[in-house]
Every structure is written in C-alpha cells, then in structure tokens.
C-alpha positions in Angstrom: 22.4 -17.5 31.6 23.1 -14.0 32.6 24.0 -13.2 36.2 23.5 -9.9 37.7 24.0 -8.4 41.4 21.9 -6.6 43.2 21.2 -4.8 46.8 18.4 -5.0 48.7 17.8 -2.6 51.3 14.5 -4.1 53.7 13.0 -3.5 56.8 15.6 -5.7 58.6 19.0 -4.6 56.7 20.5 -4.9 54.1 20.6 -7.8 51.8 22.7 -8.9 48.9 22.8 -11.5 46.7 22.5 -12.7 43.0 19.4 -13.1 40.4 19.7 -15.5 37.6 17.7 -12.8 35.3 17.0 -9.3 35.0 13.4 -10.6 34.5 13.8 -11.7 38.5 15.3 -8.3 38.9 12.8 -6.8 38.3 10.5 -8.7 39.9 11.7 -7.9 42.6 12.1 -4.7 42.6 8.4 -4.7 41.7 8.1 -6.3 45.0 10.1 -3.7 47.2 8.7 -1.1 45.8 4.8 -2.5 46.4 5.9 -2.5 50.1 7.5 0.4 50.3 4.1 2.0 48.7 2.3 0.1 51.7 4.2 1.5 54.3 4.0 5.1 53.1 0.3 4.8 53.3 0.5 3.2 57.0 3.0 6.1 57.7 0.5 8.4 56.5 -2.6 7.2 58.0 -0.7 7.1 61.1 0.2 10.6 61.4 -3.3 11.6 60.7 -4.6 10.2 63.4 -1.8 11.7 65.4 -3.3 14.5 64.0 -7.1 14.4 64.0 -6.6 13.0 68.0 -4.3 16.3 68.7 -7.8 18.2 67.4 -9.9 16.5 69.2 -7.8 17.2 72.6 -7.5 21.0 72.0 -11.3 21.4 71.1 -12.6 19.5 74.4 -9.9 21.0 76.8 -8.5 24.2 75.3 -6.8 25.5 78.4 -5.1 22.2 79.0 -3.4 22.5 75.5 -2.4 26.3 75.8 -0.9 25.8 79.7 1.3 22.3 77.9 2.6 24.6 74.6 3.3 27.2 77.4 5.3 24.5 79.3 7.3 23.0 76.9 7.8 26.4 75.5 9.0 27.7 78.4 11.0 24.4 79.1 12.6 24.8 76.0 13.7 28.6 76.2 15.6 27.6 79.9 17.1 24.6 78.0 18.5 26.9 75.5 19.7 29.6 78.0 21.3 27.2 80.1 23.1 25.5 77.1 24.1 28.9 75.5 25.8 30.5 79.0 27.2 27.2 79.8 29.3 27.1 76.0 30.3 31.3 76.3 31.6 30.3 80.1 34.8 28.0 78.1 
C-alpha cells in the first residue's frame, strides 16, 4: 500500500496528515475544492446584496449619500494631511 502526505488548508487551519491512496487523495481534494466552489458563490451573492442594498439607499435618499461620500471624503483628506505633516516634522 502506497502512502502519501498531504496538506490541507480549511476553514479552521491547517491540517495535515496521511492518505492510504492517491485514489483518497483525490477524493478529497474533490471535496475541498466542492467547498471552496460553495463559498465563492456565498461570497458572491453576498457582495451583491451589499451592492443592490447600496442602490437602493442612494436612489431613495440621494442627498443623504452625497453629504456621507462628502464626509468620509473629507475625513480622509485631514487624515492624510495630518499623517503627512506629522512624518516631514522628524
């Protein structure tokens, strides 16, 4: 019987360990890859809701959305003054 490592990486780390066949090998690596297929889709059908719901926020309260990107903008241009006089000043 033929013996051959492997690694594993899952959700929760990273496993090792040995298969008694290439056959289980591959198996499993039939297996991994079927979840890894499932969670892409989640993933992906996750961000568009993110995105149909970020629609559906602008259209019923335009002004809302333009005075937040104006915000954060803004936020984020002090940020990045601050942070640039602060490193020239050592």
């Amino acid at each position: 019987m033929q013996r051959t490592a492997f690694k594993n990486a899952t959700g929760d780390g990273v496993v090792q360990g040995i298969v008694a066949s290439k056959e289980a090998a591959s198996k499993l690596l039939v297996e991994t890859g079927a979840k890894m297929r499932d969670l892409m889709k989640r993933g992906r059908h996750t961000a568009e809701g993110v995105v149909n719901e970020a629609a559906y926020k602008i259209k019923h309260s335009p002004f809302g959305s333009v005075g937040a990107a104006f915000a954060v903008g803004t936020l984020a241009g002090v940020l990045t003054g601050l942070l640039i006089s602060r490193n020239g000043k050592r």
